[in-house]
C-alpha positions as CSV (number, residue, x, y, z in Angstrom):
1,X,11.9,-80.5,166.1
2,X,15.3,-79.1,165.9
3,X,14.0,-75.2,167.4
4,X,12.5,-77.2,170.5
5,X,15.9,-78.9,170.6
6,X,18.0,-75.8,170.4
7,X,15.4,-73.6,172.7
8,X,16.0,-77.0,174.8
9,X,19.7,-76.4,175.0
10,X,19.3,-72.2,175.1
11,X,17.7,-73.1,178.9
12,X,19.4,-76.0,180.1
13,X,22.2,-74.0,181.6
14,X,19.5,-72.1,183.4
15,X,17.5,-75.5,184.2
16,X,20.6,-76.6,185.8
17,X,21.6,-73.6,187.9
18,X,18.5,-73.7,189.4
19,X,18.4,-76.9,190.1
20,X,21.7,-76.2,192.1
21,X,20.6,-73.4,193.9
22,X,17.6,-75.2,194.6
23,X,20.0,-78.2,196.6
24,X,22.1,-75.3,198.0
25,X,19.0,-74.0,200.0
26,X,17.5,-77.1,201.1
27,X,21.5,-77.9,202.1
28,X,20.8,-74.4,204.5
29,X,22.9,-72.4,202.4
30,X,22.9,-69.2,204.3
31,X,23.5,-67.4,201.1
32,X,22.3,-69.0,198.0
33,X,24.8,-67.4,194.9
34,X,23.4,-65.1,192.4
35,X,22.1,-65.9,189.4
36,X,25.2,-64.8,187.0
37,X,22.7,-64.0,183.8
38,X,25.3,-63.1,181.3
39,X,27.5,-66.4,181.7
40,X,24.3,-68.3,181.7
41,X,23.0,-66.6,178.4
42,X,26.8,-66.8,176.7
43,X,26.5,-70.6,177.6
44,X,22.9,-71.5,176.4
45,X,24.1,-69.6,173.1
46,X,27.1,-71.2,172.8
47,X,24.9,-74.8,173.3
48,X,22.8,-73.3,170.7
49,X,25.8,-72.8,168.2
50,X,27.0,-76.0,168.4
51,X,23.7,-78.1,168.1
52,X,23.7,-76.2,164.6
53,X,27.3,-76.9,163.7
54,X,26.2,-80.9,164.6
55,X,23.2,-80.5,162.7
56,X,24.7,-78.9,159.3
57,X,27.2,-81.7,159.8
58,X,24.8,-84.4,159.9
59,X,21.8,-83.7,158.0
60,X,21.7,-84.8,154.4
61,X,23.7,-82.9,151.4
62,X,21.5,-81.5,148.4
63,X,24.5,-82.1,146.8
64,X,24.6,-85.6,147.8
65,X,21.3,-86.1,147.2
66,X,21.3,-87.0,143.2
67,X,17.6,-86.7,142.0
68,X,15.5,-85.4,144.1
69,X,11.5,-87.7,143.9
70,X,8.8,-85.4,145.2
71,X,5.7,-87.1,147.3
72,X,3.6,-88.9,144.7
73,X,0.5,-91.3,144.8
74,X,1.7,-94.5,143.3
75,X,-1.2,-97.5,143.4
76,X,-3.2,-95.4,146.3
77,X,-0.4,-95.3,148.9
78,X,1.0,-92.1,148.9
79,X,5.3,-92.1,148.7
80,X,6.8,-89.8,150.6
81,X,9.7,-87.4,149.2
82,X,12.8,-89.3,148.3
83,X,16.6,-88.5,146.8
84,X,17.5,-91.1,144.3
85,X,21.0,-91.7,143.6
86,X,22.0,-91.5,140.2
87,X,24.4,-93.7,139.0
88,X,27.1,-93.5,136.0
């Protein structure tokens, strides 16, 4: 999930520049602009840098996480993964 987020945000600049360029012509731009690769590609890698910073800050510690319950069968249903907090 989070690589087709962050190839998501690597191409949205591009998504968007086209999009313009696309309204400029239909707008009879006589001459559409160029496409300016390198600020493009410095700005869908800088989205991609900070959807990681969000998601480091916002995912779930190990640290935090106490003791950590692998996936079990209990009773026939099977329990997914789970951190259980320990407390003093």
């Amino acid at each position: 999930m989070r690589t087709s987020i962050n190839i998501l945000f690597f191409f949205l600049p591009f998504l968007v520049f086209w999009l313009y360029v696309s309204w400029a012509r239909r707008r009879g731009a006589a001459h559409p602009p160029e496409w300016p690769w390198i600020m493009l590609t410095v700005v869908g890698v800088g989205l991609v840098a900070a959807s990681f910073i969000f998601f480091r800050l916002t995912s779930v510690d190990e640290a935090d996480c106490g003791q950590y319950v692998p996936a079990h069968y209990e009773d026939g249903q099977l329990i997914d993964g789970h951190c259980e907090r320990q407390t003093p």
